[in-house]
C-alpha positions as CSV (number, residue, x, y, z in Angstrom):
1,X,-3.8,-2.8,4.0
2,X,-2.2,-4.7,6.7
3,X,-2.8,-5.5,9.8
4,X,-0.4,-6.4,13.0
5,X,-1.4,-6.9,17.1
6,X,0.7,-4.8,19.6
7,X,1.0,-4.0,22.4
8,X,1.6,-0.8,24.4
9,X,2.0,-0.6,27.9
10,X,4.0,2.3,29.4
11,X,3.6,6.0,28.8
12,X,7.6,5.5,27.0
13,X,6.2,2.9,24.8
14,X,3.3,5.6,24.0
15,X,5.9,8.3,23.3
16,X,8.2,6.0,21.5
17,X,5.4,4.6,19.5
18,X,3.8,7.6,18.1
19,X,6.9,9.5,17.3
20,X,7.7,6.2,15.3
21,X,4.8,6.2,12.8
22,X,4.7,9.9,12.4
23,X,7.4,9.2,10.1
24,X,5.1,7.1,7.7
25,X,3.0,8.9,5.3
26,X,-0.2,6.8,5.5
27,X,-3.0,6.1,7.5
28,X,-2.1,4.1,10.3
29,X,-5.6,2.9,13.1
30,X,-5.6,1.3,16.2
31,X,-8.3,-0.9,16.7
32,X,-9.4,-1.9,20.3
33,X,-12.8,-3.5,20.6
34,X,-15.4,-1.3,18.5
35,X,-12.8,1.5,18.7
36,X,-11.0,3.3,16.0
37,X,-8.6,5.8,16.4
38,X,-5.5,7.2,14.8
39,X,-2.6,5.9,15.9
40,X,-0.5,8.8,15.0
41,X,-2.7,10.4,17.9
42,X,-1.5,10.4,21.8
43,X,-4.4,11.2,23.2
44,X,-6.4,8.7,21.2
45,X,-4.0,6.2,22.4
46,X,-4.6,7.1,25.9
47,X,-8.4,6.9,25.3
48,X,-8.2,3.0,25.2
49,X,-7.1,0.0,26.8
50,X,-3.6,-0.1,27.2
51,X,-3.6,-3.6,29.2
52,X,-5.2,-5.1,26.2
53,X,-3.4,-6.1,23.0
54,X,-4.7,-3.5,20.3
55,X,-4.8,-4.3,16.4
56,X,-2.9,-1.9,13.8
57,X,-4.1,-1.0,10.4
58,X,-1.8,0.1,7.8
59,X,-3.5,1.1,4.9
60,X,-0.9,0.7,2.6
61,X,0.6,-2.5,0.9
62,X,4.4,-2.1,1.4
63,X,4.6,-2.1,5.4
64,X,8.4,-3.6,5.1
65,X,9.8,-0.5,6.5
66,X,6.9,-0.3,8.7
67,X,7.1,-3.4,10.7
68,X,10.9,-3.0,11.0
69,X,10.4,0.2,12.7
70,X,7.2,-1.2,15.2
71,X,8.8,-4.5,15.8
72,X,9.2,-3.9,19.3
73,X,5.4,-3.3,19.5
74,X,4.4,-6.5,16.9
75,X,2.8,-9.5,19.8
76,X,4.5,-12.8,17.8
């Protein structure tokens, strides 16, 4: 498991976003606050926060692939 902070702003960066990790066969989460959600889910995307940094969860151990693909999203 590994864990990243992101940020998405913009309904495009929403869009963008989701159809990115679609393509990953694990369980990715979206942490924001005391909320979990799935961040392969639009709706539970727009559910929270977007003006707030959120924390991702990959729960897997090889996110190489992973972070290339979000690195747009990754807060450095």
């Amino acid at each position: 498991m590994k864990e990243f902070n992101v940020r998405i702003v913009t309904i495009e960066d929403v869009k963008k976003f989701v159809a990115t990790v679609m393509g990953f066969n694990f369980d990715i989460d979206l942490i924001s606050g005391r909320y979990a959600i799935d961040a392969k889910s639009i709706m539970g995307i727009f559910s929270v926060d977007l003006s707030k940094e959120l924390k991702l969860v990959a729960h897997t151990d090889d996110t190489a692939e992973l972070e290339e693909a979000i690195s747009d999203f990754i807060v450095k």
